[in-house]
N, C-alpha and C positions, 0 to 999 in steps of 0.2 A: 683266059679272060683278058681282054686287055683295059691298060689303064683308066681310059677314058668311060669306059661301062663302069668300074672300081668307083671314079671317080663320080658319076652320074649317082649309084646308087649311097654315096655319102656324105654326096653334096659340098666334097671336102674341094679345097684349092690343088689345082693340077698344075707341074712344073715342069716342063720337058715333055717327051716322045709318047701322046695321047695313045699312039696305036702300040706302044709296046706291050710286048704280051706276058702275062704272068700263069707259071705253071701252076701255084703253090704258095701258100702261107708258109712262111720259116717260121720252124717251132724255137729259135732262138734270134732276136736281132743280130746278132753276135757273127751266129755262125750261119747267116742267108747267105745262099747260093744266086749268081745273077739272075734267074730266072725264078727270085721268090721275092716275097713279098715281106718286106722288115715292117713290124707294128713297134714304134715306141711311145708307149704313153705316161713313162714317169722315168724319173733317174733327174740326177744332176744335171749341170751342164755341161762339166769338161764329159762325164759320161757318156751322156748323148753326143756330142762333139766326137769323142773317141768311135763310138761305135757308127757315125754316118763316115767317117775316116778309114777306118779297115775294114767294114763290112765289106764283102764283096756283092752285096744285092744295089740291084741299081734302079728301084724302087721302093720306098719308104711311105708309112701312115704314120705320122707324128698330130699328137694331140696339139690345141690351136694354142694353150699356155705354153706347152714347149716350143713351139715353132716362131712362138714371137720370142723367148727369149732367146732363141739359138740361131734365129736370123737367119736359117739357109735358101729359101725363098726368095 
């Protein structure tokens, strides 16, 4: 699926490469692989900070209260 369908069906804000494609939901943000999909919807902020840092997925669904405090948009 690619991002922009993702993003169509969540109505969420899209930031970068609409047609990149995602295999898979990562069952951890932690440990997503570039071709999954990181959900973070709670944690700190160096947390969240830390894990958009070394994940290796290069597409993320961050809830709208994290994303305003973590400003990576």
């Amino acid at each position: 699926m690619q991002l922009s369908q993702i993003q169509e069906l969540t109505k969420g804000i899209l930031s970068g490469d609409k047609n990149f494609s995602i295999e898979r939901i990562a069952a951890l943000p932690q440990s997503a692989k570039a071709n999954e999909l990181a959900l973070i919807f709670s944690g700190s902020v160096p947390k969240v900070l830390n894990i958009l840092e070394t994940s290796q997925a290069k597409a993320f669904v961050v809830n709208n209260s994290l994303q305003q405090q973590v400003k990576f948009l």
